[in-house]
C-alpha positions in Angstrom: 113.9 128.0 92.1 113.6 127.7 88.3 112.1 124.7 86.9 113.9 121.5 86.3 113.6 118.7 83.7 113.6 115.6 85.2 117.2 114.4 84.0 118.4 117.8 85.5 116.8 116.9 88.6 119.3 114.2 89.3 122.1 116.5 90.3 120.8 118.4 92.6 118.9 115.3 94.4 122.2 113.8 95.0 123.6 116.6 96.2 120.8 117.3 98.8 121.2 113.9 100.0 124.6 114.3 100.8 123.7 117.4 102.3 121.1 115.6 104.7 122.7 112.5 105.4 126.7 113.6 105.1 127.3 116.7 105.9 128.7 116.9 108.4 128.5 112.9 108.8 127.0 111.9 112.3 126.2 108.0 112.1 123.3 108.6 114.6 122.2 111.2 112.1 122.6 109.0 109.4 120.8 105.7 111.1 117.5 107.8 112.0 117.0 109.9 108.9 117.6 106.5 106.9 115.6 104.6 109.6 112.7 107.3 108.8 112.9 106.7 105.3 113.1 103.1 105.6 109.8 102.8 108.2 108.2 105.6 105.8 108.2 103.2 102.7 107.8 99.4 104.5 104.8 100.7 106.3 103.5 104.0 104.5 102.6 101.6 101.6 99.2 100.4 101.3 99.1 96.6 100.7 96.4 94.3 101.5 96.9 90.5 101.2 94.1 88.2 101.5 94.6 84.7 102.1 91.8 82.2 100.9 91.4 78.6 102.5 90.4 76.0 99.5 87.7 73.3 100.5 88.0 70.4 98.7 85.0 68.2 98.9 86.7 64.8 98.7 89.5 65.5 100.8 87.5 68.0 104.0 84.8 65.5 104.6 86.4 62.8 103.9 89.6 62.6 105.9 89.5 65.8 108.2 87.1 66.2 111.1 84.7 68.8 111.7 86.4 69.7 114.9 89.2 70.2 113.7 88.4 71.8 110.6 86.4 74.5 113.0 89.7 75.2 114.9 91.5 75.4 111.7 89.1 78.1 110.4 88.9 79.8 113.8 92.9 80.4 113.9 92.8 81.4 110.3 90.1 84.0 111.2 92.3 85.0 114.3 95.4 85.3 112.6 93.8 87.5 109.7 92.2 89.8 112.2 95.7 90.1 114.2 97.9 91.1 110.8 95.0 93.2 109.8 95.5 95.5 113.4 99.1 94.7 112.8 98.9 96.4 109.1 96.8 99.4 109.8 98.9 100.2 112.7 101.9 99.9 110.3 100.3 102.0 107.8 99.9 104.9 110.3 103.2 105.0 111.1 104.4 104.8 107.7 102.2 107.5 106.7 103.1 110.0 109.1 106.5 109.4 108.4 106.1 109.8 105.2 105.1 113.3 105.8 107.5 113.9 107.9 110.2 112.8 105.4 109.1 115.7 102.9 110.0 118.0 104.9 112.9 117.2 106.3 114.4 116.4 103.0 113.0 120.0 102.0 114.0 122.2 104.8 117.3 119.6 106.1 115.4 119.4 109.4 117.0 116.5 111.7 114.5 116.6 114.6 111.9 113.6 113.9 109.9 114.7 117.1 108.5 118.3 116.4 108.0 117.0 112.6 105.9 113.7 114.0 103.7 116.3 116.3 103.3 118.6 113.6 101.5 115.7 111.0 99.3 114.0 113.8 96.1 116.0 112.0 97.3 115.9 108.0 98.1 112.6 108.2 94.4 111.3 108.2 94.4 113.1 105.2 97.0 111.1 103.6 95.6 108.0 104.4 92.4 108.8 103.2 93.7 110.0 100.2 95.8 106.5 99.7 92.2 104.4 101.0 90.1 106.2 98.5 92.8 105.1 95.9 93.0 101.4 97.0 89.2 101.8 96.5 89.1 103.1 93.0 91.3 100.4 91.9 89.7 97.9 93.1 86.6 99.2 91.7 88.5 99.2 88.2 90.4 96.1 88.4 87.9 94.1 90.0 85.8 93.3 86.6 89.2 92.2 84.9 90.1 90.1 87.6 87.2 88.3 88.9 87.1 86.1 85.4 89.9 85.4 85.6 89.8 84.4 89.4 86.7 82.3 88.7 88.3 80.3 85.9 91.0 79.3 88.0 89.0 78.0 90.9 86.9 75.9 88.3 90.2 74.5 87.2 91.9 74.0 90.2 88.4 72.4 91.6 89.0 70.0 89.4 92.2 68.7 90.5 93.8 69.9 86.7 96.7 72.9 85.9 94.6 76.2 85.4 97.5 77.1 82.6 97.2 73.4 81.0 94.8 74.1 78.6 96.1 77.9 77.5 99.1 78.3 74.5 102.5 80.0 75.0 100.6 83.1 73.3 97.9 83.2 75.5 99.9 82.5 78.6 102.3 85.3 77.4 99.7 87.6 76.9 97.4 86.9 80.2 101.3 87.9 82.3 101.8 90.6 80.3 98.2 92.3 80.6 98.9 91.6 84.5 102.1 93.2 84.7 100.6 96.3 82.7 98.0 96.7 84.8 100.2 96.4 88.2 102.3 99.2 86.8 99.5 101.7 85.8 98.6 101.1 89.5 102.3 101.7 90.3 102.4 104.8 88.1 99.2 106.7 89.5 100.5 105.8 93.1 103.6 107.3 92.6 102.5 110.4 90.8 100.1 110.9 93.9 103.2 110.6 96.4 105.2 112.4 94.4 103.2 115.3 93.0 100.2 115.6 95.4 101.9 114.5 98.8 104.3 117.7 99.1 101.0 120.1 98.8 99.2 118.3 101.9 102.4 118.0 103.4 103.8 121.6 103.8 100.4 123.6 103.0 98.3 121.5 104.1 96.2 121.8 101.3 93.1 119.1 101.3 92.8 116.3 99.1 91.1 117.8 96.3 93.6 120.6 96.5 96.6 118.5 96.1 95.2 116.2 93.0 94.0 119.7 91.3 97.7 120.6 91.6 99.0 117.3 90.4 96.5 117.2 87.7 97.8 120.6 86.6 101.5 119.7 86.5 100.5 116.5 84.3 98.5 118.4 81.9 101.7 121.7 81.5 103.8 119.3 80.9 103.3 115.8 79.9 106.5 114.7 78.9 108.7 115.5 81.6 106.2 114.0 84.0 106.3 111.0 81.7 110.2 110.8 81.5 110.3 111.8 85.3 108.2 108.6 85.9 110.5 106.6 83.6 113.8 108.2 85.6 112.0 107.9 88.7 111.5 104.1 88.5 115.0 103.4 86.9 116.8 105.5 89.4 114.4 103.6 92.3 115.7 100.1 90.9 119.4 100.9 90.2 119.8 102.3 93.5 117.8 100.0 95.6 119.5 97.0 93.8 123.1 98.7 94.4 122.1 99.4 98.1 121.0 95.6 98.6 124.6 94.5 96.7 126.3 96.7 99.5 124.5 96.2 102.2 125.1 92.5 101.5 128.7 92.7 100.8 129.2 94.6 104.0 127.2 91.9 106.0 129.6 89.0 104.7 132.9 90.6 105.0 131.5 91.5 108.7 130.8 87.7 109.5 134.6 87.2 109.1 136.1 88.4 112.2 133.3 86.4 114.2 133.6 83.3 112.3 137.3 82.8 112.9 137.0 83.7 116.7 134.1 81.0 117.1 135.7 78.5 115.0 139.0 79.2 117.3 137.3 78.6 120.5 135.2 75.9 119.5 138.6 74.2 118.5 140.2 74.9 122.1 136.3 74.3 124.1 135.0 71.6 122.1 136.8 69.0 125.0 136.9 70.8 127.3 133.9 69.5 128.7 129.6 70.2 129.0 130.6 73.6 131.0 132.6 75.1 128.4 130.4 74.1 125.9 127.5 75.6 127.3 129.3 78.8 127.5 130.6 78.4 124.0 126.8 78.1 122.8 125.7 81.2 125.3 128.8 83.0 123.4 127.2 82.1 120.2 123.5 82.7 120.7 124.8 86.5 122.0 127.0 87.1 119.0 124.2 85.9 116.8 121.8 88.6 118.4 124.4 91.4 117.8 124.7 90.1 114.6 121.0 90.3 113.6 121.1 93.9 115.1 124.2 95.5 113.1 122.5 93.5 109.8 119.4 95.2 110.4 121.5 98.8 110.8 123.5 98.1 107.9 120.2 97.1 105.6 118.3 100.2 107.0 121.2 102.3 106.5 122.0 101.7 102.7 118.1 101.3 101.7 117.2 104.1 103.8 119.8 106.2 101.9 118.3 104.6 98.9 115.1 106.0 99.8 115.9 109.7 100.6 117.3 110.2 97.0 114.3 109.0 96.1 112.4 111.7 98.2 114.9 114.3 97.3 114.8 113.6 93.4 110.9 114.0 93.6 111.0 116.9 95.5 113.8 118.6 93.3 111.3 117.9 89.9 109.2 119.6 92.0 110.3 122.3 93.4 110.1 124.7 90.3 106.6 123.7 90.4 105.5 124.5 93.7 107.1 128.2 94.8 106.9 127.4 98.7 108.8 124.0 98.1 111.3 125.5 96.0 112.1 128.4 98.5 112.5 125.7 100.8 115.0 123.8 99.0 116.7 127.4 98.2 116.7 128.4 101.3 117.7 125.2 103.2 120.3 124.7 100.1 124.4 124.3 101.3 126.0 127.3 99.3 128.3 126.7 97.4 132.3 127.1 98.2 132.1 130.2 94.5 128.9 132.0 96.5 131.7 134.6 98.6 134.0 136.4 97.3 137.5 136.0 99.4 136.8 137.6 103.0 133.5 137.5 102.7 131.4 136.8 105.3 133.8 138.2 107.4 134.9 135.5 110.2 135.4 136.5 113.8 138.6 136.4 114.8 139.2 133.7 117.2 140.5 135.9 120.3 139.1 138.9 120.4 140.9 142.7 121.3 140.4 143.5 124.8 138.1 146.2 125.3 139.4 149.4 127.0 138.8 150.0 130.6 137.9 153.0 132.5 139.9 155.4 133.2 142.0 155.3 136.0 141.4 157.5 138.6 143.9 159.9 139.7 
């Protein structure tokens, strides 16, 4: 597979989605590669949130007792450690799936099992990979933000706007220095899923290995990484936006059909009597159920398929790149209808001649 800018990488990621996802079109196919995509991204992503509990002098002592003040604290502390299990779990999952997304977007591979067996071992790997890079960030962003963080709590302590005393300028500047900083994070994240992923993934290369490789692509060629960034997160926002807009149209035109059957029998129940009423409400609690399940296929769905152009569009930039990736993507590649010439391969006819039997004896 030759190499491919990153604008002509666009075709043939579209194409390759259709190929995984719609041909031939299988709606259970369809839900569990774009449920695998979907699981890979919600979970595979490494986000931490902390929350902080303010102690107001005037207010704590004053007008809350110790009591309960400890049991405030105590289910604070209980509830952190429970969506810290609940996180790291999710981030397993999301990880291995991950890895098992790249290759079955490179190879068109349906079966999630033998793929989620294979990456048990690698995908320690890639969590490592993505811990030690939570680490160095916070290592680098952590002497920019704890000023910050510190002149807020003395201005907030104080019962006054952290923001009051600060000019448009400043204000403008302080949310602009934070939203460059969030995406050089985002950047270097995404050139490590992108570019170093795919080596751990399908040679299972080690860390180092896979970083040297993505430092070597950066350094060959600078701009196309740089304008495959730019395409990467235009592409990303486009399509996830587009698949939100459908996946919400499709929701509200679905509500239809059930909204005029409810509002018809609540019309010919609604004096009938406590009975019907009760079963009119047992109606409506089970149609709400289905309703939150066929929303949540219908979001998966159209994000999901969001998601694997996303994972196909990195993996055809590259392809050219990485020689057992792009023999992959050759050789798993849906020829096209120009590849034969007429009668060629030849097809089997559909009843075949009868075979001659032995002689007959005389």
């Amino acid at each position: 597979m030759r190499p491919l800018s990153a604008s002509e990488a666009i075709g043939p990621a579209l194409e390759r989605t259709q190929d995984l996802l719609t041909r031939p079109f299988r709606f259970k196919t369809f839900l569990k590669i774009a449920a695998v995509a979907f699981f890979a991204e919600m979970g595979g992503n490494f986000n931490s949130n902390f929350s902080n509990f303010n102690n107001h002098s005037g207010t704590t002592h004053g007008g809350v007792p110790p009591a309960f003040l400890a049991f405030i604290v105590a289910f604070a502390v209980i509830i952190g450690v429970i969506s810290l299990v609940i996180g790291l779990i999710l981030l397993y999952i999301g990880s291995r799936l991950q890895l098992v997304l790249v290759e079955m977007v490179a190879t068109r591979q349906t079966l999630v099992g033998p793929l989620w067996r294979k990456y048990g071992s690698p995908v320690w790997r890639w969590i490592g990979l993505k811990l030690l890079f939570f680490l160095g960030t916070l290592l680098i962003t952590l002497p920019l933000t704890i000023p910050v963080i510190l002149y807020v709590v003395h201005h907030m302590h104080g019962g006054g706007n952290p923001f009051s005393g600060l000019h448009i300028t400043q204000m403008i500047l302080f949310f602009s220095g934070a939203f460059l900083v969030l995406l050089a994070i985002g950047t270097v994240y995404l050139l490590v899923r992108d570019l170093a992923l795919p080596f751990l993934a399908l040679e299972n290369r080690t860390i180092r290995d896979s970083l040297e490789h993505m430092r070597a692509i950066i350094a060959a060629e600078p701009g196309q990484v740089a304008l495959y960034v730019l395409l990467r997160m235009l592409l990303g926002f486009v399509f996830g936006l587009g698949a939100e807009l459908a996946a919400g149209l499709v929701l509200l035109f679905s509500l239809i059909p059930p909204g005029i059957a409810g509002l018809i029998m609540y019309l010919a129940l609604h004096k009938a009597g406590a009975g019907a009423m009760v079963v009119l409400i047992g109606l409506g609690i089970f149609v709400g159920l289905l309703f939150v399940c066929w929303a949540a296929c219908v979001v998966i769905c159209f994000v999901g398929a969001a998601l694997v152009f996303g994972q196909a569009y990195a993996l055809c930039f590259l392809g050219g790149r990485f020689p057992l990736l792009g023999e992959l993507l050759d050789r798993s590649a849906t020829p096209p209808a120009y590849a034969y010439t007429p009668g060629f391969p030849p097809t089997p006819p559909l009843y075949p001649p009868p075979q001659p039997g032995p002689p007959a004896a005389l």
